[in-house]
C-alpha positions as CSV (number, residue, x, y, z in Angstrom):
1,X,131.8,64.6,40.4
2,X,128.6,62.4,40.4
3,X,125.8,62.5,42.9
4,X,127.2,59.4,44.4
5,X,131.3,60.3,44.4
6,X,130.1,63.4,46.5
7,X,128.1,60.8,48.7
8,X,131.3,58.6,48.8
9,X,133.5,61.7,49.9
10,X,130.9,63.0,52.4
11,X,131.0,59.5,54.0
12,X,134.6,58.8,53.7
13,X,135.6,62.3,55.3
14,X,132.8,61.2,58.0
15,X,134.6,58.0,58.6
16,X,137.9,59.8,59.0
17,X,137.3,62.1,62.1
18,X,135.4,59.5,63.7
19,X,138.7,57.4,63.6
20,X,140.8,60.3,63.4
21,X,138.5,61.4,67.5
22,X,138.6,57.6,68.4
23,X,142.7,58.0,68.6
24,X,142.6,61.1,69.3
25,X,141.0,61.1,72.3
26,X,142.7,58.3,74.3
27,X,146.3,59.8,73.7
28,X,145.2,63.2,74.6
29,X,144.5,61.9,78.0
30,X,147.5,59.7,78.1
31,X,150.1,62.6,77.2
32,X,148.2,64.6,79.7
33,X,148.7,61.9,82.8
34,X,152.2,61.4,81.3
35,X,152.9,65.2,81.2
36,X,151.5,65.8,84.8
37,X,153.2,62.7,86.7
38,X,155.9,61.6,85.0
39,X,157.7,64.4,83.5
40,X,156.7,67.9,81.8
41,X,158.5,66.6,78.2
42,X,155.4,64.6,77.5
43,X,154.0,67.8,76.6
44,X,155.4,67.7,73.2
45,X,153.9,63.8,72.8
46,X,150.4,66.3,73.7
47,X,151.4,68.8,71.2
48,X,151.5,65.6,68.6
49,X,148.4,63.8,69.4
50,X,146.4,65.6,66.7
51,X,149.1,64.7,64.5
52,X,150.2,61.0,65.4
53,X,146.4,60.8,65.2
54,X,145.9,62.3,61.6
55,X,148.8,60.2,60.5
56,X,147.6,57.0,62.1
57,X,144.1,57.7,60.8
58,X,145.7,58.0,57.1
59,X,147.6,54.7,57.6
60,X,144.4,52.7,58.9
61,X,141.8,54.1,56.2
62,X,144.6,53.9,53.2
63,X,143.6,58.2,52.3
64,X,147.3,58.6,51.8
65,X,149.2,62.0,52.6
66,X,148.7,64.0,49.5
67,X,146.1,65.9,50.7
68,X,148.5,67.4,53.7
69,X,149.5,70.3,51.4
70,X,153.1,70.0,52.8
71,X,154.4,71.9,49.6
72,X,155.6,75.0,50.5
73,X,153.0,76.9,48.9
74,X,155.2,79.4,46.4
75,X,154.7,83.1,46.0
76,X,151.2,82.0,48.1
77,X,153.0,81.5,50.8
78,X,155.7,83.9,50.9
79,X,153.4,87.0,50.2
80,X,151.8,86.0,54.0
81,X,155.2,85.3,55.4
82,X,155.3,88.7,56.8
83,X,151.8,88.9,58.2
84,X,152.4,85.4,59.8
85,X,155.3,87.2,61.9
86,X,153.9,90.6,62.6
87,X,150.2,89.8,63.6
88,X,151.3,88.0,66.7
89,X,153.3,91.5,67.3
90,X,150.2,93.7,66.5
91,X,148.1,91.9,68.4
92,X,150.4,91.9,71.7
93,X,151.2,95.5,71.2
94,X,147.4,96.7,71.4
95,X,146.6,93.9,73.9
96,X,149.0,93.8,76.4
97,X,150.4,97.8,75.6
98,X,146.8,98.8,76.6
99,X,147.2,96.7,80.0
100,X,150.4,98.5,80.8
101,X,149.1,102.1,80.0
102,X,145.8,101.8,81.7
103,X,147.7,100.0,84.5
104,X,145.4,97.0,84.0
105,X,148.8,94.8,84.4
106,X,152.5,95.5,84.9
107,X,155.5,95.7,82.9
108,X,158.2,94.1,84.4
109,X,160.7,93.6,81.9
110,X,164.5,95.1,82.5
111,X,164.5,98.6,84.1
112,X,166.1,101.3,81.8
113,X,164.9,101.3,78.2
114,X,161.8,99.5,78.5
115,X,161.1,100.0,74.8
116,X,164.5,98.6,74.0
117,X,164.1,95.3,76.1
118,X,160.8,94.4,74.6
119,X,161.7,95.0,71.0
120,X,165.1,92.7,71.6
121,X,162.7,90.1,72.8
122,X,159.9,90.3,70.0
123,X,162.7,90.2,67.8
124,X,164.4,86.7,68.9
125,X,160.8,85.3,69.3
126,X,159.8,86.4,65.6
127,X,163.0,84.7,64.7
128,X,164.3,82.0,66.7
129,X,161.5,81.5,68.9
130,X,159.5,80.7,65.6
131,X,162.1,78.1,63.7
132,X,162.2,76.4,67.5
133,X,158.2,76.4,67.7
134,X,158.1,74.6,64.5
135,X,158.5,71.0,66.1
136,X,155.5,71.6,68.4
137,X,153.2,73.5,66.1
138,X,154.3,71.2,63.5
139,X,152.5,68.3,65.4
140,X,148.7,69.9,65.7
141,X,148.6,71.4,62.8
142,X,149.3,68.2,60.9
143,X,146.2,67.0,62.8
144,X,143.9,70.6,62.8
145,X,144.4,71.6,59.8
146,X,146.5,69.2,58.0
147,X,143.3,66.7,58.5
148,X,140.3,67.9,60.5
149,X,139.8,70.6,59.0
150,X,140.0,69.4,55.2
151,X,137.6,66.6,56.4
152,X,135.1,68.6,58.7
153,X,134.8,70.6,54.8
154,X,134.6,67.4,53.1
155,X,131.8,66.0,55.6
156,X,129.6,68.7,55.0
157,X,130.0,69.7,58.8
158,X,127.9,73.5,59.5
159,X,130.3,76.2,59.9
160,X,133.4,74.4,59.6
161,X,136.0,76.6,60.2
162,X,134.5,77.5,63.1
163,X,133.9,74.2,64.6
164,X,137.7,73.1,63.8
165,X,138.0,76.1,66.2
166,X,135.9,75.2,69.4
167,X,137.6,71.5,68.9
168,X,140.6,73.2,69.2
169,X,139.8,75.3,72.1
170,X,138.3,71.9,74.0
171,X,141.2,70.2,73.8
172,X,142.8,72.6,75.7
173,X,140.5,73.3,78.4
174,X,141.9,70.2,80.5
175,X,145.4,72.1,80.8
176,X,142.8,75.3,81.8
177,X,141.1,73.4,84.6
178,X,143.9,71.6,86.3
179,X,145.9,75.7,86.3
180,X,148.7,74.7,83.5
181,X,147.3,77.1,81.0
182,X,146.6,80.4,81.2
183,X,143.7,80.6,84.0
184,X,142.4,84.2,85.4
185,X,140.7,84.8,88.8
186,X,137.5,83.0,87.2
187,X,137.9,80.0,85.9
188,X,134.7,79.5,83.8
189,X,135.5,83.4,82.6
190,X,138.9,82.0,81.5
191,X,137.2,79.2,79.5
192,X,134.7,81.3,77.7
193,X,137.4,84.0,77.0
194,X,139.8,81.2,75.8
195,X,137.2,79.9,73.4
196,X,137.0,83.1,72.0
197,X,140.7,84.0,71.5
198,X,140.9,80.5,69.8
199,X,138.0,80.6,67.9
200,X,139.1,83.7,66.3
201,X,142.4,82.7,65.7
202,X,141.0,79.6,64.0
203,X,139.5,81.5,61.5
204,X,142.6,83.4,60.9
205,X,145.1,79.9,60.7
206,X,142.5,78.1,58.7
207,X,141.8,80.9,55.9
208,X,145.7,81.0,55.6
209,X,146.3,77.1,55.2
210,X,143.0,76.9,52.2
211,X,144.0,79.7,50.6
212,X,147.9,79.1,49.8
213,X,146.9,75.6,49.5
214,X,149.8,74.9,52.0
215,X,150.2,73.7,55.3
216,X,153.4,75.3,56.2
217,X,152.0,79.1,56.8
218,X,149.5,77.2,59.9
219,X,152.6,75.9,61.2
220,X,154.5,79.0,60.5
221,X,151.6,81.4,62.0
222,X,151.4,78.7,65.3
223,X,155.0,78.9,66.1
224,X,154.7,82.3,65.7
225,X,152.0,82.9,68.5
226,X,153.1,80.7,70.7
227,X,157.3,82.3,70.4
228,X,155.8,86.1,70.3
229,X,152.9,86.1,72.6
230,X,154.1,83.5,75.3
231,X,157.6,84.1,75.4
232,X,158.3,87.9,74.7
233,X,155.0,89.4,75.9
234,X,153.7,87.3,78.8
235,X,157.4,87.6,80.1
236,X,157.4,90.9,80.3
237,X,153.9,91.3,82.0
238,X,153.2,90.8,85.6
239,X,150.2,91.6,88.4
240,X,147.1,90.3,89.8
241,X,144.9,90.1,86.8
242,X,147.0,89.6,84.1
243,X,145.4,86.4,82.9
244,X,142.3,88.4,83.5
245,X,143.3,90.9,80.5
246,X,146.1,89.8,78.8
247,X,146.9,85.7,77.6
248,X,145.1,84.2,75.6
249,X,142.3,83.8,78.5
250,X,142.2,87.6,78.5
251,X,139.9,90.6,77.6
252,X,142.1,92.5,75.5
253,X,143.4,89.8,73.6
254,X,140.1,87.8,73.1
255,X,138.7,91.4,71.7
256,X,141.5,91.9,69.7
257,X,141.5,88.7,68.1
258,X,138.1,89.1,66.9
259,X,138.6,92.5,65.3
260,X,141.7,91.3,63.6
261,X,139.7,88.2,62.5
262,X,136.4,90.3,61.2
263,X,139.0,92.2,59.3
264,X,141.1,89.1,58.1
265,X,137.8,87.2,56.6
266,X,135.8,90.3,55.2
267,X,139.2,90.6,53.5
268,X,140.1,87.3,52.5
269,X,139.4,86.4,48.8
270,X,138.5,83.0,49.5
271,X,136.2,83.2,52.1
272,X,133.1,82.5,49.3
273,X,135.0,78.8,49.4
274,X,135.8,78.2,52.7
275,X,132.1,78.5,54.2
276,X,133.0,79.7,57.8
């Protein structure tokens, strides 16, 4: 590629998230006012702005939708299949079990075989959960990594990867302040802790979507989280400060996200590419 193709792609990619933010924006406030007065469903039109955004952005600029990756990926894909299920897993078992053996939170899952009740549960979050997740996760990711990402790498952006993370975490922090997502006993605590966890997590989710070339294990990995993490573990933990230590606003999980993401990019063979 000449000097000036790479100037032309720099500048094209720059055009795109600017129009890609300008939409963006405006329907991430609407779905929110929608979602808060009118009725809870227009959380799925929020979980689909990055996407309807991406996909508008496409249409308007002519880009096309090649670039999406929406290929399944092959044997790239299936070899990470089972990580994509059992991280979320790993990561709630040292998380949250820590919280319930120190007595930082509470357990409060079905008396009798405690073990029993939250296996049954990871296990119809890993499975069902996960295929039921895919509508939502299936909307941001077209837009985070389907698009912003690909273009904040394109634009020549610092520390991509990284900044596709903190955008990510912003757009959630209006849920955060207005107590819809997962807020502790501090609020700004619950922010900066949130960034982290997602930030973290961004590094994982992106590394997996450049390196099988595929968009499918982000959705995959998303669903996963959200099914496993929201809807086995936080169900089954209780007490004053559980968004203080567990959620994705807490201590544990925030730490334990990072060491799983150290681990994940010193281990990652395409890390030299991805320029985190």
């Amino acid at each position: 590629m000449s000097t000036i193709d790479k100037k032309e792609n720099v500048q094209s990619a720059r055009k795109g998230l600017l129009i890609f933010f300008l939409i963006l924006i405006p329907l991430t406030a609407i779905s929110y006012i929608l979602a808060l007065t009118v009725a809870p469903v227009y959380g799925l039109l929020l979980m689909w702005a990055p996407g309807i955004s991406s996909i508008l952005t496409r249409i308007l600029l002519r880009e096309g939708f090649a670039d999406i990756s929406l290929s399944f990926g092959g044997r790239r894909t299936l070899r990470v299949i089972p990580f994509i299920l059992l991280l979320p897993v790993a990561v709630g078992l040292l998380a949250y079990g820590s919280a319930w053996i120190t007595g930082l939170t509470e357990y409060t899952g079905p008396g009798g075989n405690v073990a029993g009740s939250l296996v049954g549960a990871i296990l119809i979050q890993m499975s069902i959960g996960t295929a039921m997740g895919i509508i939502s996760s299936a909307g941001e990711e077209l837009g985070w990594r389907g698009y912003m990402l690909t273009r904040l790498i394109q634009a020549r952006v610092p520390k991509p990867i990284l900044m596709s993370g903190l955008i990510w975490g912003a757009w959630h922090i209006p849920a955060i302040l207005i107590g819809n997502y997962y807020s502790g006993p501090s609020l700004a605590l619950s922010i900066v802790l949130f960034m982290v966890t997602i930030s973290s997590f961004s590094i994982i989710i992106s590394l997996l979507r450049l390196s099988t070339g595929s968009i499918w294990p982000a959705v995959l990995l998303h669903a996963s989280w959200n099914a496993i993490i929201q809807d086995a573990f936080d169900r089954f933990n209780s007490g004053k400060n559980a968004y203080l230590w567990t959620g994705e606003s807490g201590i544990l999980v925030a730490a334990t996200l990072v060491i799983a993401a150290w681990i994940f990019y010193r281990r990652s063979a395409f890390v030299k590419d991805a320029r985190l």
